[in-house]
C-alpha positions, 0 to 999 in steps of 0.5 A: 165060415167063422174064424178065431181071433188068429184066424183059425177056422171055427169049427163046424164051419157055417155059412152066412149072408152078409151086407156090406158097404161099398167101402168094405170090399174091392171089386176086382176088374176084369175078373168076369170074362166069359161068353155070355151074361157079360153084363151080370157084373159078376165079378170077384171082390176082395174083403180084408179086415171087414167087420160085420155087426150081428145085425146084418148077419144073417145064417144061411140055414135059416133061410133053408129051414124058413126060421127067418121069415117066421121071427121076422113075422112076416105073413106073406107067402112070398116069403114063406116059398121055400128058398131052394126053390124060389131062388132058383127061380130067378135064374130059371126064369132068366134063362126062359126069357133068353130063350124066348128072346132068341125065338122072337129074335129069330122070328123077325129075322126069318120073316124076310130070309132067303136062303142061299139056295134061293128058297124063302124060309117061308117056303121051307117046310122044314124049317118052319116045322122046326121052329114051331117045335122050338116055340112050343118047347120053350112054351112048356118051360115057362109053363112048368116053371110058372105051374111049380111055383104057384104050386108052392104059393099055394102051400105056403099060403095055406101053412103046409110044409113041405117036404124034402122031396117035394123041394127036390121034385121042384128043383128037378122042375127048374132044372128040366125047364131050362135045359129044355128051353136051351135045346129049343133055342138051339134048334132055332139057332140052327136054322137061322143060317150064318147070318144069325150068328152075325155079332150084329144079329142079336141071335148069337147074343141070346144063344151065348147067353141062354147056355152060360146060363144053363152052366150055372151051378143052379142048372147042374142036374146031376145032384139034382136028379140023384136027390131027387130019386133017391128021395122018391125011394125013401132016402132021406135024407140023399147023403153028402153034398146032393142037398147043397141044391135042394 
């Protein structure tokens, strides 16, 4: 938000994305203590007294509505991919990733598990059906998502607009996808036995981290969901803060 010389609040408040240098802020230590994604960095900073020049402000509307690559005069469809729907994307991606990693973690450590019954997994039916299940869930999130944004690439390639509906359609696709992913990751969890949630075992360490990634802001679907409906039946645009995400 904009402020006054006497630090008033400049009304309507807008948002910006800015640049500065290192020596213009304080990272507070200790100020990223949570249970997963411990190695993000990311932690709180302190501004004080900061002066930011125009030239390294950039207005988050901008970025919502596409103006910035159009003046920019940039050409490539990357960068004409709506941003709610290609900054989502990284986070989305990630939590996939983890999710495949715990599966491939999972895997390996399965192939010579005995149980304490004294069954091999490799013997056990319902395990392997499970983590079958499992494979082709976290499959079908890395699919949708992938299918999504190629979609998009191919609009913002050929100059289509896209709508608000479509951009909420595409973010309840990111959304659904990661939840997805992180409940065939629990079911893999659940049957790795107390083992595999050794702090040596790297299982726990992709579980911990898939669901702080599915608590992330991006992954809330509540807002989501109701935009997108709401849009589908022709409420344009959803009221109050359902476009914060879309």
């Amino acid at each position: 938000m904009l402020g006054d010389a006497e630090g008033n609040m400049v009304q309507p408040p807008q948002s910006f994305h800015v640049i500065l240098p290192r020596s213009d802020y304080t990272i507070v230590e200790d100020s990223w203590d949570v249970v997963g994604l411990r190695g993000t960095g990311s932690k709180d900073i302190i501004v004080k007294d900061a002066f930011v020049p125009a030239e390294r402000v950039m207005d988050y509307n901008k970025f919502m509505d596409g103006t910035h690559p159009r003046e920019a005069g940039l050409t490539n469809p990357t960068y004409h991919i709506p941003f709610t729907t290609a900054f989502p994307m990284g986070i989305t991606s990630a939590v996939i990733g983890i999710a495949e990693g715990a599966l491939a973690s999972a895997m390996a450590y399965q192939r010579t598990r005995v149980q304490i019954t004294g069954t091999k997994i490799k013997n056990d039916p319902h395990v392997l059906f499970a983590i079958s299940a499992a494979a082709e869930e976290i499959k079908a999130s890395r699919t949708a998502m992938l299918d999504n944004i190629n979609r998009f690439y191919d609009l913002a390639e050929k100059g289509v607009e896209v709508t608000l509906a479509e951009r909420a359609a595409s973010r309840r696709t990111q959304v659904s996808a990661a939840w997805r992913a992180v409940r065939a990751m629990d079911e893999v969890v659940a049957r790795s036995g107390g083992n595999g949630l050794r702090m040596d075992n790297p299982i726990q360490r992709f579980w911990r981290d898939g669901h702080m990634g599915l608590a992330h802001a991006i992954h809330v679907p509540g807002s989501v969901f109701q935009a997108t409906a709401l849009t589908e039946l022709d409420v344009t645009p959803p009221p109050g803060p359902m476009l914060a995400m879309i």
